[in-house]
N, C-alpha and C positions, 0 to 999 in steps of 0.2 A: 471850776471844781468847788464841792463846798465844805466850809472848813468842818474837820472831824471826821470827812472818810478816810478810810485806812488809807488810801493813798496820800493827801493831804499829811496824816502824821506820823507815816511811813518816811516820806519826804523830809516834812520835819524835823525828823530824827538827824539826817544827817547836816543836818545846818545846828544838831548841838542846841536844839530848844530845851533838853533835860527830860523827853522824853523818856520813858519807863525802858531797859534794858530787855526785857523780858518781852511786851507783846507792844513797844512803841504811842502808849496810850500816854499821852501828856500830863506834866503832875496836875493833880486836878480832875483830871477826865477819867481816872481808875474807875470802872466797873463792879471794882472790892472796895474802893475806900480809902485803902492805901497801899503801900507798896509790899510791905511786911505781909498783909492778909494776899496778897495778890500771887506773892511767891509762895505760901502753902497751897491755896487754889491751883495754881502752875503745874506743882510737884506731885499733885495728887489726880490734876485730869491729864496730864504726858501720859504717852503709851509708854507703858514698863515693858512692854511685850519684847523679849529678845529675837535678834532674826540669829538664828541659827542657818552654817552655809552661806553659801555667799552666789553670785552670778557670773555667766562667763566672762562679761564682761570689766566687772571690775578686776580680777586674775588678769586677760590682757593687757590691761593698764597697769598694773603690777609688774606685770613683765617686760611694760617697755619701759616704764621707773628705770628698773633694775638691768635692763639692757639684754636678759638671755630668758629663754623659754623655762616655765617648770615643770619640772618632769612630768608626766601624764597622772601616772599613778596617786602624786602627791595634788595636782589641781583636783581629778575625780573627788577625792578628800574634801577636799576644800570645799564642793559645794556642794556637800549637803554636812560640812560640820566645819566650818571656818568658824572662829570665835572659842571653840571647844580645846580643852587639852586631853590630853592622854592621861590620866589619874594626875600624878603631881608632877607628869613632865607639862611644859608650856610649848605647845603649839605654834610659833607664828602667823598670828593669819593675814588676808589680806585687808587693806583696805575698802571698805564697804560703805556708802553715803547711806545705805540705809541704817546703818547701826555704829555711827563714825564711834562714839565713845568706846566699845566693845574693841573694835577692830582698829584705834589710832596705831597704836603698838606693832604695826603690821611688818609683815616679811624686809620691805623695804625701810621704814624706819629703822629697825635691830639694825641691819646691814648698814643703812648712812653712819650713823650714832654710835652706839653698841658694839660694836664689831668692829668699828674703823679705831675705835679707844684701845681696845685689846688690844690691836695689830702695831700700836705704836710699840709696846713693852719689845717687838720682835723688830723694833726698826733696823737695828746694829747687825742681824743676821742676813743671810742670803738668799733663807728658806720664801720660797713664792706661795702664797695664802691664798691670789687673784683666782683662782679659780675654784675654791669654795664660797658656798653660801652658806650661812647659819638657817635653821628653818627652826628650831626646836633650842631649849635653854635647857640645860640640866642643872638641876638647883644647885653646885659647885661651884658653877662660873664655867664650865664646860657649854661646850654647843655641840650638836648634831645638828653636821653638814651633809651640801650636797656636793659631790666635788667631781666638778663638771671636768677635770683632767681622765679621771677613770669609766669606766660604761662597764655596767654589768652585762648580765646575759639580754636583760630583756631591752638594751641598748639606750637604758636611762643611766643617771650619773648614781653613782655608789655612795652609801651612807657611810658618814665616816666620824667617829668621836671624834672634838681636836681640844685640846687639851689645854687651859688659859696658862699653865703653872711652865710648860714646856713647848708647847707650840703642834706637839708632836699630833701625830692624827693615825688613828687604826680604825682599819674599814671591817663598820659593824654588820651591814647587807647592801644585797646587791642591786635594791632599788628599795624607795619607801612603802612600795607594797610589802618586798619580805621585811621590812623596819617594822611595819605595824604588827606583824604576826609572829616575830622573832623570840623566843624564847627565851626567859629572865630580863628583856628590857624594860627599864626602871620607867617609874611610871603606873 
């Protein structure tokens, strides 16, 4: 192999020659000159382009994260507006490789991290939480769940505020379909 193809300082990189961070170009071998001109070049030819929506498949890997199905209504959602919030509610979406920074913050994350913090303040009670999931933040510290103990009519799990201050939880609709078209939801 000869030295200087990407593979060569690709390789390199990981034997810690002080290759360049950014595109792996060895100090010296910049394109730009240096590294400083090399990171505005970087920041200005990346695609800015947002992928709005997401694919079926990253959703299945989400679901098997998180161990249960999401309800239909709320995936349809999802791909063609994963990423997106409801005015100034927050959305969870899922994790997506095409647009990882966008979508880090994903349904599964909230629920590892997020969610599992809050649930400590209620360790001392009796009340069971295991069968919600947060999908949505309400700028309080509230979440809108989904709470896979109840099924509405159309036999998904019912939308339910649950409340950071008290634990307590009141069922908003009766799937995220009637959630998105619900009247007066903030947002």
């Amino acid at each position: 192999m000869m030295a200087g193809t990407e593979l060569d300082i690709r390789a390199g990189t990981r034997a810690g020659n002080g290759a360049c961070r950014l595109c792996f170009f060895r100090q010296g071998e910049h394109p730009h000159g240096n590294t400083s001109v090399h990171v505005r070049h970087w920041r200005k030819t990346r695609s800015k382009t947002r992928v709005i929506g997401t694919t079926t498949d990253a959703i299945q890997e989400e679901e098997k994260k998180l161990g249960r199905t999401l309800p239909k209504s709320f995936s349809d959602w999802l791909l063609s507006n994963n990423g997106k919030s409801l005015g100034s509610l927050t959305i969870f979406p899922v994790l997506d490789a095409r647009d990882p920074r966008k979508t880090w913050e994903s349904i599964y994350h909230h629920f590892k991290k997020d969610w599992q913090e809050w649930l400590k303040n209620f360790s001392d009670t009796s009340t069971d939480f295991s069968k919600l999931l947060p999908f949505a933040e309400f700028g309080t510290g509230d979440y809108y769940c989904f709470n896979y103990a109840v099924k509405g009519q159309t036999g998904e799990p019912v939308v339910v505020l649950w409340s950071h201050e008290t634990g307590e939880i009141d069922q908003v609709a009766e799937s995220f379909a009637a959630f998105l078209v619900m009247p007066g939801r903030p947002g």
